[in-house]
KEKE-3310 file (N, C-alpha, C; in steps of 0.2 Angstrom, whole numbers, plus 5000, padded with zeros to 4 digits):
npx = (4805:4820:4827:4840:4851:4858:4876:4878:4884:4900:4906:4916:4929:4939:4937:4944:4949:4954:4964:4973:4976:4982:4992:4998:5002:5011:5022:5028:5032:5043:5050:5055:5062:5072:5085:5082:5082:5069:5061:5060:5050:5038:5041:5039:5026:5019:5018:5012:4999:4999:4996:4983:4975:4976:4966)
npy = (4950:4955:4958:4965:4964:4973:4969:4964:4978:4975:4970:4974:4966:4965:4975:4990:4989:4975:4977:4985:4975:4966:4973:4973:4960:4958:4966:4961:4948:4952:4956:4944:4939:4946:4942:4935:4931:4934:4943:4955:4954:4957:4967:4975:4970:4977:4991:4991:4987:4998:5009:5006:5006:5019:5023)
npz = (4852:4859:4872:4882:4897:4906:4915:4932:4944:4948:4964:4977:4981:4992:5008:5012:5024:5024:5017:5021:5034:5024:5022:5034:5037:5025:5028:5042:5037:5029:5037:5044:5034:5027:5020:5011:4995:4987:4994:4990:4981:4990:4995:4983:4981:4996:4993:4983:4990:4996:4989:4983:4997:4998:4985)
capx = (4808:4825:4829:4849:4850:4865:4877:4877:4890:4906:4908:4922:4930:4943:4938:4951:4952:4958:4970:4978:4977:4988:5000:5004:5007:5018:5028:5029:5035:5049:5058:5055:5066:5076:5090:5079:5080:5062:5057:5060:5044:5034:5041:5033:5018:5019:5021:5004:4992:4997:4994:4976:4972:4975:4961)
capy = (4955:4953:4962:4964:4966:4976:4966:4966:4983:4973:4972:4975:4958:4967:4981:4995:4984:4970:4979:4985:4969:4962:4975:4973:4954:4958:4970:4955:4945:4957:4958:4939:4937:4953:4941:4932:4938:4934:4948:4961:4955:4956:4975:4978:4969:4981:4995:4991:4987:5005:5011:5002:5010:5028:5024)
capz = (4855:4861:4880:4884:4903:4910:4920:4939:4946:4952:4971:4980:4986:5000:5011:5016:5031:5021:5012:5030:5038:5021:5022:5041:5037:5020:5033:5046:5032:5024:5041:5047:5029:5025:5018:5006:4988:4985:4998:4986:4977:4994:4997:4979:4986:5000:4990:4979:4995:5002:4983:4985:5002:4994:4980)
cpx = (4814:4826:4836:4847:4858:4868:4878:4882:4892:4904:4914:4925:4934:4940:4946:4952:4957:4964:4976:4979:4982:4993:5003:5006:5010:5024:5032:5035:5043:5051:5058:5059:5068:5081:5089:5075:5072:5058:5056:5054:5037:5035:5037:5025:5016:5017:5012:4999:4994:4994:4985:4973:4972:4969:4955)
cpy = (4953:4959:4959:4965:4969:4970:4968:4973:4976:4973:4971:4968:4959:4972:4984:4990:4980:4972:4981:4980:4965:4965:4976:4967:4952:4960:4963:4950:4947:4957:4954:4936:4940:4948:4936:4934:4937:4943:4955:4962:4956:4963:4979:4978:4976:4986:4997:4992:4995:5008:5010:5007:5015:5028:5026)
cpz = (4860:4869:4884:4892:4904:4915:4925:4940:4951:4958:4973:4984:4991:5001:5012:5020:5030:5022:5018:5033:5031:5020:5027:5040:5033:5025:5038:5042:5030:5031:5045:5040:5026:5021:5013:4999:4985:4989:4995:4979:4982:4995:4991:4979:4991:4997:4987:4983:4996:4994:4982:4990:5000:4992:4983)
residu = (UNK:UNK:UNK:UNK:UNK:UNK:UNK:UNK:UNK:UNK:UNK:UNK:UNK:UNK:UNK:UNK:UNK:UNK:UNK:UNK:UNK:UNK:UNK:UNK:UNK:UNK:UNK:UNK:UNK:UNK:UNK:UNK:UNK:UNK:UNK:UNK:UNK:UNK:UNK:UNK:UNK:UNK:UNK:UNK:UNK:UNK:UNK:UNK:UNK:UNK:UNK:UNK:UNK:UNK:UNK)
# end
């Protein structure tokens, strides 16, 4: 007799906390390098963590 076992439920690897704690230091970021074309990938970052905290 063959016995499948379900695997474990996920856990969460960041709390909300996290998610607020990386989107005040993306913010930091974005206006210690407003003149840096990369930063327009760190305001989408931005963008996703506040999208995360909603969930």
């Amino acid at each position: 007799m063959t016995t499948t076992t379900e695997p474990s439920r996920a856990r969460a690897v960041l709390s909300n906390e996290d998610f607020k704690l990386l989107q005040e230091a993306v913010v930091y970021y974005i206006k210690a390098h407003e003149d840096d074309p990369i930063s327009s990938k760190y305001a989408n970052l931005h963008h996703r963590l506040g999208s995360a905290i909603r969930r």
